[in-house]
N, C-alpha and C positions, 0 to 999 in steps of 0.2 A: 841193800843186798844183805840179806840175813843171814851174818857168818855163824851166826851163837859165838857160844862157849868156844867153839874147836876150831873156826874157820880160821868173799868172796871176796903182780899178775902173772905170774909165770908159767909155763906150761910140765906138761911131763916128760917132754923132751929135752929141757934144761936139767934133770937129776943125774945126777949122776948112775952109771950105770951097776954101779957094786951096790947101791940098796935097791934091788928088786921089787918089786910087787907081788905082795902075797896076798892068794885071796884069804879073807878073812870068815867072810859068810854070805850066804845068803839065803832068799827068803820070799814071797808074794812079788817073781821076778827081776827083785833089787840085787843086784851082786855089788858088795863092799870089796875093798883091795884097800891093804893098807904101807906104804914104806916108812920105814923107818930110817934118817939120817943119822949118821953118829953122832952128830953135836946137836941135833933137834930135842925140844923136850918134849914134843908131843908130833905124832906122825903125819903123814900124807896120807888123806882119805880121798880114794876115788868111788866112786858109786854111778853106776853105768844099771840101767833098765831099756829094754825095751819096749814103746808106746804103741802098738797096732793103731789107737783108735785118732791118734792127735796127730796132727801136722807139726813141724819145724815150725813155721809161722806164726802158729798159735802159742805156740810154749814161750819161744821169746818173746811174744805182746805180752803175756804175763809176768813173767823174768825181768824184762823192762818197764814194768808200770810199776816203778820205784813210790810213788805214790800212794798205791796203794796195797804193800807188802806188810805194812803193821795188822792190816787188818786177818790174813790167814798166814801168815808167816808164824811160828810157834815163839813165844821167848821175846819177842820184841817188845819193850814197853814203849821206848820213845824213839820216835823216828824225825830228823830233822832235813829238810834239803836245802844244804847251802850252796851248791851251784846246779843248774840244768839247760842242758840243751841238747838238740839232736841225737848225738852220740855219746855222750860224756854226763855223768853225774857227779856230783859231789853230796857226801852223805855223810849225818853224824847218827852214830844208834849207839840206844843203850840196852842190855839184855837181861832177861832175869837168868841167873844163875843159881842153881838149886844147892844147897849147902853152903857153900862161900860167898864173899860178896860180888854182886855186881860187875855186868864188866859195862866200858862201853869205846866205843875207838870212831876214827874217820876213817872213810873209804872213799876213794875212785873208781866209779865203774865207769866202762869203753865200753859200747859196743863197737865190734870188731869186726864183725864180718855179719852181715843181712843178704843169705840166702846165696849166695856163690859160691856154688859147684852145688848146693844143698845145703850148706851149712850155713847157721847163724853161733854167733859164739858173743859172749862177755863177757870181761875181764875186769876184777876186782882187786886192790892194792892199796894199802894204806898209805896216803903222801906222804911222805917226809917234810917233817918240818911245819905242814899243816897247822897254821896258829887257831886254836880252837883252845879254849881254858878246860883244864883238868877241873872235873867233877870230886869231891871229896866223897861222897858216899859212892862211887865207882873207882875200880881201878884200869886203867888206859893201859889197853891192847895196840901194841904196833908194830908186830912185826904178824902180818896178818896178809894173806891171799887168798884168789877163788878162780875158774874158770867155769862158764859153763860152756860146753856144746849142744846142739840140737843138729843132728843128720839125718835128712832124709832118706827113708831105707827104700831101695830096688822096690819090692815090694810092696811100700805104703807104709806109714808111721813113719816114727822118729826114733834113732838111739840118740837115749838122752847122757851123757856123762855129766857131773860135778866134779871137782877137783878141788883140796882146797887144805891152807894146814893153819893153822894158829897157835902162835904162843900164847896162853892166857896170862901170862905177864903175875907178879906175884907170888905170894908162897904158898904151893895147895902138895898136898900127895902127887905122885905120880901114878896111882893106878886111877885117880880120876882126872889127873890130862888125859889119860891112852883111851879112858870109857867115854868120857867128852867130845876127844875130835874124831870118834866115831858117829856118836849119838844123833849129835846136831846136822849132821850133811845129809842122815840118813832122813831125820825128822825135814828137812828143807825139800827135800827133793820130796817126798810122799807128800808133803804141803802143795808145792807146785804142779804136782798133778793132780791132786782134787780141786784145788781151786782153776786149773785149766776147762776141766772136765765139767764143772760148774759152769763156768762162763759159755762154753761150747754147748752146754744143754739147760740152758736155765727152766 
């Protein structure tokens, strides 16, 4: 799951409620929302679009075809699967990172929920304690989550939200953590619906 720079288990009903959600921008019907925690050093990005043309089911067949996410995912140079089955992956990635070095981290995705009440959802979190050796030319990202939703609307399509915050771990500025765990959620999600879109219409 391609968190980038900024990022894919928590939900948004676990924040507290004194950091809000502000929208941030939007744009080609991507609305960004961003919160900021006091002790965070980089924010909560959510990004919510809605899909007329794509199904819930098709967006998570993509979303969960961990397999094949290097290939139109942005930033991903290496992608490793060390665990897989039904619901659950285990995953090591490494990303390019524009100006600084390198990140790369472990991740657990769940899937969560397959299409009841309409929703499909997956949940990303880095294990704890995950024995995987520290790469020297990268620096290890671990306090890292993501959510996705897929909901089926009344009307046909899907609202898609992402959710997702990342420490990039390290010494960098602060005005490019806040530009980063923007950037990358937005870059992920515009990723996953062209390559949805692609596969639904080859």
């Amino acid at each position: 799951m391609a968190l980038f720079f900024s990022t894919v288990a928590a939900t948004g009903a676990l924040l507290p409620a004194a950091a809000p959600l502000a929208r941030a921008a939007a744009g080609d019907a991507v609305v960004v929302a961003k919160r900021q925690l006091p002790d965070a050093v980089a924010p909560i990005v959510l990004v919510t679009v809605r899909v007329p043309d794509l199904k819930p089911e098709q967006l998570f067949a993509v979303a969960w075809d961990v397999r094949s996410q290097a290939k139109w995912a942005p930033r991903i140079k290496r992608l490793e699967i060390l665990k897989a089955d039904a619901n659950e992956w285990i995953i090591y990635e490494q990303v390019d990172v524009p100006v600084t070095k390198d990140r790369d981290y472990v991740l657990r995705l769940q899937a969560t929920a397959r299409g009841q009440g309409g929703l499909y959802q997956i949940k990303a979190m880095a294990p704890r304690g995950y024995p995987w050796p520290l790469d020297a030319e990268h620096v290890r990202m671990l306090d890292l989550w993501s959510e996705w939703n897929f909901r089926a609307e009344p009307t046909g399509g899907t609202l898609v939200s992402y959710e997702s915050y990342g420490d990039p771990a390290g010494s960098l500025p602060g005005w490019l953590k806040k530009a980063a765990a923007e950037r990358g959620p937005v870059d992920f999600v515009k990723a996953l619906l062209a390559e949805t879109r692609r596969r639904a219409h080859p």
